[in-house]
KOLKOLVEX-293329 format. One line per field, with one value per atom (N, C-alpha, C): residue number from 1; residue in one letter; x, z, y negated. Coordinates in steps of 0.05 Angstrom, whole numbers. Layout:
REM residues N
vexmi = [NUM, ...]
seti = [A, ...]
X = [X, ...]
Z = [Z, ...]
Y = [Y, ...]
REM end
This chain:
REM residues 97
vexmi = [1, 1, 1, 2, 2, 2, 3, 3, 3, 4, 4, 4, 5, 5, 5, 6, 6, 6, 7, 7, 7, 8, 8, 8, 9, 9, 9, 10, 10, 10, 11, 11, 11, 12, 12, 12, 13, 13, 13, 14, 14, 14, 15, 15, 15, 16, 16, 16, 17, 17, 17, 18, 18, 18, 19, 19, 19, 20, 20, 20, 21, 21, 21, 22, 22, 22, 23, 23, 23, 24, 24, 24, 25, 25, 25, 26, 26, 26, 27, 27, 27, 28, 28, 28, 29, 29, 29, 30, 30, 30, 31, 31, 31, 32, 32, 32, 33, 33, 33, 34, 34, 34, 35, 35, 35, 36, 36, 36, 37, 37, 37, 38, 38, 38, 39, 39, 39, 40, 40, 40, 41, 41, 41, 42, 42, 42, 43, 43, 43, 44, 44, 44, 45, 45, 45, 46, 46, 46, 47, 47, 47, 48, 48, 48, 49, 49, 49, 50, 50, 50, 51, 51, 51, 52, 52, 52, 53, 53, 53, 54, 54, 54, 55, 55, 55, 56, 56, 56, 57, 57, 57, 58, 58, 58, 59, 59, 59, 60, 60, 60, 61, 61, 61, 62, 62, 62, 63, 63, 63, 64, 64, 64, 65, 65, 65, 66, 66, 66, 67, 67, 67, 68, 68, 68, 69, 69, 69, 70, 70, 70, 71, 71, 71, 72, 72, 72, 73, 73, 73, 74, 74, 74, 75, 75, 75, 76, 76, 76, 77, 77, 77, 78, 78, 78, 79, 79, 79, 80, 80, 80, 81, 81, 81, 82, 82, 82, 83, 83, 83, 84, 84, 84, 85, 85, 85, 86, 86, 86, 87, 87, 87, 88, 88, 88, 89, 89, 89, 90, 90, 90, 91, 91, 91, 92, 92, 92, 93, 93, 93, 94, 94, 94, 95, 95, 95, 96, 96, 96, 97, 97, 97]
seti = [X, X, X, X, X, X, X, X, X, X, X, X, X, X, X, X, X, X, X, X, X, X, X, X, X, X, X, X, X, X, X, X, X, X, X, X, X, X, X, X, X, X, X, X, X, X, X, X, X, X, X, X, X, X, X, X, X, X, X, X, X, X, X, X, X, X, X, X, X, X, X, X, X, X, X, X, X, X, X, X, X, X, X, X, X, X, X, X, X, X, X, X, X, X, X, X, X, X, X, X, X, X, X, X, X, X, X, X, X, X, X, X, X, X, X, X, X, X, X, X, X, X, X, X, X, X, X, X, X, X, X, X, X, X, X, X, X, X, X, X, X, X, X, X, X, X, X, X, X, X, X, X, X, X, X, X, X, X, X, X, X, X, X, X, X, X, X, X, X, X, X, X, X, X, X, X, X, X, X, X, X, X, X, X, X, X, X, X, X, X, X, X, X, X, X, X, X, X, X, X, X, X, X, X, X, X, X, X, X, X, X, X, X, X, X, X, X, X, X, X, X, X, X, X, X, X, X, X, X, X, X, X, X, X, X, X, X, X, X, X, X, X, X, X, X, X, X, X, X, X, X, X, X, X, X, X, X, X, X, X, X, X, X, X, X, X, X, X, X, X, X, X, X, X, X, X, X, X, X, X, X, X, X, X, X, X, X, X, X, X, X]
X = [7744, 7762, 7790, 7803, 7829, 7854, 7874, 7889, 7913, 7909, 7924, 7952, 7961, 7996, 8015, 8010, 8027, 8015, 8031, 8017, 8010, 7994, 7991, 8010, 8011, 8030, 8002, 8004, 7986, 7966, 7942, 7914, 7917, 7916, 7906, 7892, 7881, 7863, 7852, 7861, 7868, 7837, 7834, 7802, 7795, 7803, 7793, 7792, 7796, 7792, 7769, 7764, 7738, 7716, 7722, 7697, 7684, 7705, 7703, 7678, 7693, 7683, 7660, 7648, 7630, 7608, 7622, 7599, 7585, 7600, 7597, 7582, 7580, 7565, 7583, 7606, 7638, 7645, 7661, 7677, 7700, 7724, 7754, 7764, 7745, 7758, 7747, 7732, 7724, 7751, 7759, 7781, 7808, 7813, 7839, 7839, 7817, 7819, 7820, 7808, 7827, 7850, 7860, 7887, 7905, 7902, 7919, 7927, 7895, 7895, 7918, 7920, 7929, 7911, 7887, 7869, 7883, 7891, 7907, 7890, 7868, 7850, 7855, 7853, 7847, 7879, 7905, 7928, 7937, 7961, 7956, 7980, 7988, 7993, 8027, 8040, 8061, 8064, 8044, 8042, 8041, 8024, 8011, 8036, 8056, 8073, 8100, 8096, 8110, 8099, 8078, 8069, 8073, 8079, 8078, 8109, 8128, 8158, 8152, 8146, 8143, 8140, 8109, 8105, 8140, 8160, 8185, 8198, 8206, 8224, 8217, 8188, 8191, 8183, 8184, 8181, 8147, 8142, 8118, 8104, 8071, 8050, 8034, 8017, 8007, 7979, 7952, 7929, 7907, 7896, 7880, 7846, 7835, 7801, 7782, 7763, 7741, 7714, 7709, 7689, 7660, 7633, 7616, 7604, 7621, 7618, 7641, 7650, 7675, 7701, 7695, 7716, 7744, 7768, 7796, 7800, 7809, 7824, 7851, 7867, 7893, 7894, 7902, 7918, 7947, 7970, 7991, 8002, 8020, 8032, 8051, 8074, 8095, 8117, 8142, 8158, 8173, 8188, 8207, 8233, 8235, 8258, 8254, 8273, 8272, 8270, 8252, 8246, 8218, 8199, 8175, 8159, 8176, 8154, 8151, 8123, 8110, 8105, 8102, 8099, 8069, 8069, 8037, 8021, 7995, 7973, 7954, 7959, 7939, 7919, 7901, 7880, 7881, 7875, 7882, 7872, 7869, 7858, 7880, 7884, 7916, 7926, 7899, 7921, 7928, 7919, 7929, 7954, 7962, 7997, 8021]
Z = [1191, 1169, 1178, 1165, 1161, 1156, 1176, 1172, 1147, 1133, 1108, 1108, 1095, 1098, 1088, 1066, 1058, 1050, 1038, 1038, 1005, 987, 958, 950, 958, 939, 922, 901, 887, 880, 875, 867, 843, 821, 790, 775, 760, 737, 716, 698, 664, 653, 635, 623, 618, 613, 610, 629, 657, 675, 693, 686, 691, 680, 649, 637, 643, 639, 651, 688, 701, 724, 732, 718, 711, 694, 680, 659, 681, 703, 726, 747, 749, 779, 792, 788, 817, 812, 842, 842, 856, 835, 843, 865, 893, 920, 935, 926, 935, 930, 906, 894, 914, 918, 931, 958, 969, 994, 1006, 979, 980, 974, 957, 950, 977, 993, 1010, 1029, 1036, 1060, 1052, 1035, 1023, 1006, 1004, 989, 959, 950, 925, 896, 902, 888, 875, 840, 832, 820, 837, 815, 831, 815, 815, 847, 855, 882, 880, 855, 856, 851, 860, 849, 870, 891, 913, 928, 933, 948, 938, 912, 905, 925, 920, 937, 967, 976, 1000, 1008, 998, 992, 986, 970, 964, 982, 1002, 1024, 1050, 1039, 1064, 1051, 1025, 1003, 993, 993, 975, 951, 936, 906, 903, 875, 865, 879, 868, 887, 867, 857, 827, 840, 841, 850, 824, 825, 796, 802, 800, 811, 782, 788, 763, 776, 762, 762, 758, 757, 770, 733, 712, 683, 674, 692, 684, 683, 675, 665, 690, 678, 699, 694, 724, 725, 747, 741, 754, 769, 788, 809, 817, 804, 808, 831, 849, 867, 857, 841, 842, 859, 865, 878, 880, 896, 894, 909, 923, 931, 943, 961, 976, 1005, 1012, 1041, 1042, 1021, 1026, 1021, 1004, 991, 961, 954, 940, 922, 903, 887, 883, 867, 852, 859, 859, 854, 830, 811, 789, 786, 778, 769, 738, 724, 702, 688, 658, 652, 637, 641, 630, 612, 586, 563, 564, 582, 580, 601, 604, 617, 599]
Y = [-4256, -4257, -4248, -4233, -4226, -4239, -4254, -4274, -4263, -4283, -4281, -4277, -4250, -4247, -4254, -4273, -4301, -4317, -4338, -4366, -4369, -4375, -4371, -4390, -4416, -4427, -4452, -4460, -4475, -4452, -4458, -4434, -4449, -4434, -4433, -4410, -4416, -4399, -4413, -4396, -4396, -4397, -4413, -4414, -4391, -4362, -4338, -4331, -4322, -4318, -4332, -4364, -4383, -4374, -4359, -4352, -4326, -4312, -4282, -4275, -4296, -4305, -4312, -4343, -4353, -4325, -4310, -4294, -4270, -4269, -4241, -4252, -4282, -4299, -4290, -4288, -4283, -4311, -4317, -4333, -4325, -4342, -4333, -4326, -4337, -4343, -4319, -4297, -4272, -4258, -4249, -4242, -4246, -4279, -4289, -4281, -4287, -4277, -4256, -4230, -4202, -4202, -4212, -4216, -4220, -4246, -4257, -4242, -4214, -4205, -4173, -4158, -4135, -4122, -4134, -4115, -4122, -4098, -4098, -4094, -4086, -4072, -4052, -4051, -4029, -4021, -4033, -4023, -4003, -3987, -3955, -3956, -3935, -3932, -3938, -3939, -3958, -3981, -3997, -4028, -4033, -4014, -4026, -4022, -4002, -4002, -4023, -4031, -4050, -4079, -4084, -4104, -4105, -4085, -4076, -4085, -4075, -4088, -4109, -4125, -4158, -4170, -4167, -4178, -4183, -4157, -4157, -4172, -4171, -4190, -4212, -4223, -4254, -4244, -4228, -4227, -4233, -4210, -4221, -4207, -4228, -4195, -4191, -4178, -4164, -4154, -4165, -4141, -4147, -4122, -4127, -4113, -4137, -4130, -4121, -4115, -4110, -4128, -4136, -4157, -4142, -4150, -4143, -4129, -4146, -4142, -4119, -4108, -4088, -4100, -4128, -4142, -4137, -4135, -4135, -4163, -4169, -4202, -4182, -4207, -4200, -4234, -4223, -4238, -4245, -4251, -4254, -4275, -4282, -4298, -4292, -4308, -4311, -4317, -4320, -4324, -4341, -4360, -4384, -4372, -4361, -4348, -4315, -4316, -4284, -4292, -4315, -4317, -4316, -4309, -4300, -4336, -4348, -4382, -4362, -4380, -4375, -4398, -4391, -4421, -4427, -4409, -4408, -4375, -4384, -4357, -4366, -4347, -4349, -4330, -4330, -4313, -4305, -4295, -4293, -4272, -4262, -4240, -4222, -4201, -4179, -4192, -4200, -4198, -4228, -4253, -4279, -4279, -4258, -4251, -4255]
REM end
């Protein structure tokens, strides 16, 4: 395994994202643990270099997977300051943004 390049903060996910999940036989922690490592997934090549900056600044980190049903879930880590803490990692589905 791939040591993780920040720290998530609290893990959460939104009952659409549990169902979405649950409907694919995925579980969230396949997802996070791409998340943690840089696997950004499927967002477009300025998100990813946005993330890529985030990881030097603290801000947010944004990666967005497709599930085994098509379905997109998003992965957000929010931010608590500009020293790279993290508050929360949610899982979540676009439109419950």
């Amino acid at each position: 395994m791939t040591t993780p390049l920040f720290r998530p903060g609290r893990i959460l996910a939104t009952p659409g994202a549990l169902s979405a999940l649950k409907h694919a036989g995925q579980h969230a922690s396949e997802f996070i643990s791409r998340h943690l490592v840089g696997d950004w997934g499927t967002v477009s090549a300025d998100d990813k270099a946005a993330n890529d900056e985030s990881l030097r600044d603290g801000s947010r980190l944004l990666s967005a997977y497709l599930l085994a049903t098509a379905v997109k879930i998003w992965i957000i880590t929010e931010a608590v300051d500009d020293h790279g803490n993290r508050e929360a990692t949610t899982v979540l589905l676009p439109d419950e943004y």
